[in-house]
DRENROKOL-430402 format. One record per residue (C-alpha): residue in one letter; residue number from 1; x, y, z. Coordinates in steps of 0.2 Angstrom, whole numbers. Layout:
BEGIN
A / NUM / X / Y / Z
...
***
This chain:
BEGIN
X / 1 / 0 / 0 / 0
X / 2 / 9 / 16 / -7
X / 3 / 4 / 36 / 3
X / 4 / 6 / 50 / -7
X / 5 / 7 / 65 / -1
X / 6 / 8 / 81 / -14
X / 7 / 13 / 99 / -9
X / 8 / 25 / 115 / -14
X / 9 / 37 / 109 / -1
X / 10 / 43 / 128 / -2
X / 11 / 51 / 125 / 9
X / 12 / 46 / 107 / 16
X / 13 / 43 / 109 / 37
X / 14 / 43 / 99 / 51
X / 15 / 24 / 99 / 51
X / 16 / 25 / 90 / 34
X / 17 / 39 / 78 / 39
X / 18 / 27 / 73 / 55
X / 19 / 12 / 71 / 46
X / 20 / 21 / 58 / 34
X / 21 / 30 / 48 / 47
X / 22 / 13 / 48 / 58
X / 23 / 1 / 42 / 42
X / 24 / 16 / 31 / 35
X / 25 / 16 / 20 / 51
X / 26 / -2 / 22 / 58
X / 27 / -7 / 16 / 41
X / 28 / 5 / 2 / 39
X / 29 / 8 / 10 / 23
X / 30 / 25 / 2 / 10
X / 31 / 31 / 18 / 6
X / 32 / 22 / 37 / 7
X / 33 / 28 / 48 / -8
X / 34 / 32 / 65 / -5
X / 35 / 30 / 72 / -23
X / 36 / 35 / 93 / -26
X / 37 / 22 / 100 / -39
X / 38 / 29 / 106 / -51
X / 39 / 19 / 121 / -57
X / 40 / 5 / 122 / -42
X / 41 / -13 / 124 / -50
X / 42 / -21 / 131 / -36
X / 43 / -9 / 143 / -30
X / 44 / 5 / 156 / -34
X / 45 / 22 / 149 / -40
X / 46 / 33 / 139 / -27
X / 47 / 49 / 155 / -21
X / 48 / 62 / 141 / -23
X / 49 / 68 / 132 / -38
X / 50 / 58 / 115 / -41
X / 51 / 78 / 108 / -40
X / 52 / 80 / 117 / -23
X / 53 / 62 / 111 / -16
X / 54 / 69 / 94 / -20
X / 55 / 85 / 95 / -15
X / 56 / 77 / 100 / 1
X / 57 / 66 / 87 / 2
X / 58 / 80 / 75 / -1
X / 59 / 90 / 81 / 15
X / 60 / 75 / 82 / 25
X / 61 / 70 / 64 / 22
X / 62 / 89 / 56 / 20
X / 63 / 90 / 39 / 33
X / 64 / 70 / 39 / 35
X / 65 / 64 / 21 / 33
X / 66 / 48 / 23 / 22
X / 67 / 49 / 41 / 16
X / 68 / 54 / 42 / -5
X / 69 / 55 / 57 / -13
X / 70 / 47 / 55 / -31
X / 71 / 51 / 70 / -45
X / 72 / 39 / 66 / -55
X / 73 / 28 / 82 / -56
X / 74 / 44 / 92 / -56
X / 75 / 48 / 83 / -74
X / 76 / 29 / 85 / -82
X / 77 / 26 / 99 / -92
X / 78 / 10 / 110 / -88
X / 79 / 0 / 113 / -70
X / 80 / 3 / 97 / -59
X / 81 / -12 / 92 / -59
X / 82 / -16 / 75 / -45
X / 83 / -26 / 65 / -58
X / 84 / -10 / 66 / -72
X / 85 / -2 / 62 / -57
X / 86 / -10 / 46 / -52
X / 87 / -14 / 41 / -67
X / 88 / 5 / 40 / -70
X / 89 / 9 / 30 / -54
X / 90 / -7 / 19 / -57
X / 91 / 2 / 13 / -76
X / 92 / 20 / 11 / -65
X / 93 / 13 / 2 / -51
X / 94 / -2 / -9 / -60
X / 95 / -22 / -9 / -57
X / 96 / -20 / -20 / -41
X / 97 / -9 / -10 / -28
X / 98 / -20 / 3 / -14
X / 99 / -15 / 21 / -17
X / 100 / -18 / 34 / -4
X / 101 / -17 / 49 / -8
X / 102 / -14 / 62 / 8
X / 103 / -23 / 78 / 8
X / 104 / -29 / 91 / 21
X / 105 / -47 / 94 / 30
X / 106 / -46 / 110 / 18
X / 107 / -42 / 104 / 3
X / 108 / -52 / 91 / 4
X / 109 / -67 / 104 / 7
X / 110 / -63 / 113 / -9
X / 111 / -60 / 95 / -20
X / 112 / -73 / 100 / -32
X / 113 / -63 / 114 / -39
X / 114 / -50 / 102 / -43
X / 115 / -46 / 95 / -64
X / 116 / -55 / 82 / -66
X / 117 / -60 / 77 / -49
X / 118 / -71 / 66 / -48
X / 119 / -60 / 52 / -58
X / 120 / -49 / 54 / -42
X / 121 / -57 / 40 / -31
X / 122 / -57 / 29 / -44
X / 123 / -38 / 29 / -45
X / 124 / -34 / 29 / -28
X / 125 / -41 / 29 / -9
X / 126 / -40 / 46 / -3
X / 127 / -37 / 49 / 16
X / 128 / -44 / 64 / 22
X / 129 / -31 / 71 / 34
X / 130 / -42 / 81 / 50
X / 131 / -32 / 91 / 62
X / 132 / -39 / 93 / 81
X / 133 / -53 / 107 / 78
X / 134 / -56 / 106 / 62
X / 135 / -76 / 103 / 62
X / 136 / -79 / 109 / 45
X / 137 / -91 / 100 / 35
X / 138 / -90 / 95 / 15
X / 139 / -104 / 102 / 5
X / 140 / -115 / 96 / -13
X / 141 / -108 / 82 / -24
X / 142 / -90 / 80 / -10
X / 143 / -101 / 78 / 2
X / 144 / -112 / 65 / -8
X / 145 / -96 / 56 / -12
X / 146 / -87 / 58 / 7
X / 147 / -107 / 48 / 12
X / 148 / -106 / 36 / 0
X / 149 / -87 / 28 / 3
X / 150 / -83 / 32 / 18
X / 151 / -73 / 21 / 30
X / 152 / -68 / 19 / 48
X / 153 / -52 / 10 / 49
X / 154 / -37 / 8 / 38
X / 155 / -42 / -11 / 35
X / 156 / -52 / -8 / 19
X / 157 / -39 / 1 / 11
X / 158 / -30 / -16 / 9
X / 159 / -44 / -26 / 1
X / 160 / -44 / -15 / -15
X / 161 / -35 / -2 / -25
X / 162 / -44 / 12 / -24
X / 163 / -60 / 21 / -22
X / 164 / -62 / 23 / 0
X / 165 / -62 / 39 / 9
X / 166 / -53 / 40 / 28
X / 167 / -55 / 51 / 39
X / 168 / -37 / 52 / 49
X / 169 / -33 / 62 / 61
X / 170 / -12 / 70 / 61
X / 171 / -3 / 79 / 74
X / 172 / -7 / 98 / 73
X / 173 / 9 / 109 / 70
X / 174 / 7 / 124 / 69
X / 175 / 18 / 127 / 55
X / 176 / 17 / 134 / 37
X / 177 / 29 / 137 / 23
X / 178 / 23 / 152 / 22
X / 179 / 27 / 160 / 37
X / 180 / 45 / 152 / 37
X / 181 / 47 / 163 / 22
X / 182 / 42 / 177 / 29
X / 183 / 53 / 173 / 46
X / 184 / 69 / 171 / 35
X / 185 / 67 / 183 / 25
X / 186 / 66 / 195 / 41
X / 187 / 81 / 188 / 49
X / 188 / 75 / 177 / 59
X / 189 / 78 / 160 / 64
X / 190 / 68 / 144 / 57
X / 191 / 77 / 134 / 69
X / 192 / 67 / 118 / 73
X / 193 / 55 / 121 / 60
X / 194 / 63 / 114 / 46
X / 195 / 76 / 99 / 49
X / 196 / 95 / 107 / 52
X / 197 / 98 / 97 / 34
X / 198 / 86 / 109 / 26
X / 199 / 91 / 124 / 35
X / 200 / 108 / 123 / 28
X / 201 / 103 / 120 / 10
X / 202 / 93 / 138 / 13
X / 203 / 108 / 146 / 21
X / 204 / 122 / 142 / 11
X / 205 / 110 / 146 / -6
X / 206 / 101 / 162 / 4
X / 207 / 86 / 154 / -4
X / 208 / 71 / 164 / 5
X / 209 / 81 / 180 / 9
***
């Protein structure tokens, strides 16, 4: 059973790291992929360089049983949308291995502005990441399809390839990329936000100030 887990990674966090290494062995999960996008669809372009997010992300990740970094929407022309990107690891991996694909309480809200969503489920499981407070509720046809295929436990994401929604709930960080930007390119330390291993790379390339 393969986790994926998408994002800007710009720069990847502490928050991130924790999230993977909590879902990865709660779920029993192979391998989670931590895949950069490439160009973002839903948000403005990533600060660094997609070969300085991964480079990060390679440090960041470096000894960590379980944890692969996969460059693929980095290479793929065009917004990186999660579809092109399943579809892709579906014809690598064949029809009969689970995918789940990580995503946060928000996004997961907002899943019908997504290209081509509603193919997603039936390329993968999608586990809905919920953070402690987070009591928002889906809404027209994501709220039709969270009701319909819903599961409790992790146990039905073995039996089948794709097409279960679970809930999970992750540790609660509160840590963004974002504001790490804004931190260093105030002067400030990110100390223990980022691994040290990251730190360095966005040091000695001065990459967010």
């Amino acid at each position: 059973m393969i986790g994926i887990l998408g994002g800007s990674f710009d720069p990847i966090h502490c928050g991130h790291l924790r999230a993977a290494i909590e879902l990865y062995q709660d779920l029993g999960l192979n391998e989670m992929r931590l895949i950069p996008s490439g160009v973002p669809p839903h948000r403005a372009p990533p600060v660094a360089s997609g070969a300085q997010r991964l480079a990060m992300l390679k440090a960041a990740i470096r000894g960590e049983q379980g944890l692969v970094a996969d460059e693929r929407e980095l290479k793929r022309a065009g917004p990186s949308y999660t579809v092109d990107t399943l579809t892709s690891l579906r014809a690598e991996m064949g029809d009969d291995v689970p995918l789940c694909l990580v995503m946060g309480k928000d996004a997961f809200l907002g899943l019908h502005t997504w290209h081509r969503w509603r193919e997603l489920a039936d390329l993968a499981h999608i586990v809905v990441a919920e953070r402690p407070g987070c009591d928002k509720l889906a809404a027209g046809e994501v709220a039709q399809m969270y009701s319909e295929r819903r599961v409790a436990a992790a146990e039905p994401l073995r039996k089948r390839p794709a097409g279960c929604i679970l809930p999970w709930p992750v540790p609660a960080l509160d840590i963004s990329s974002s504001r790490i930007r804004a931190q260093l390119a105030a002067g400030k330390s990110a100390r223990y936000l980022v691994p040290d291993a990251v730190l360095e790379i966005i040091q000695s390339q001065r990459i967010y100030t």
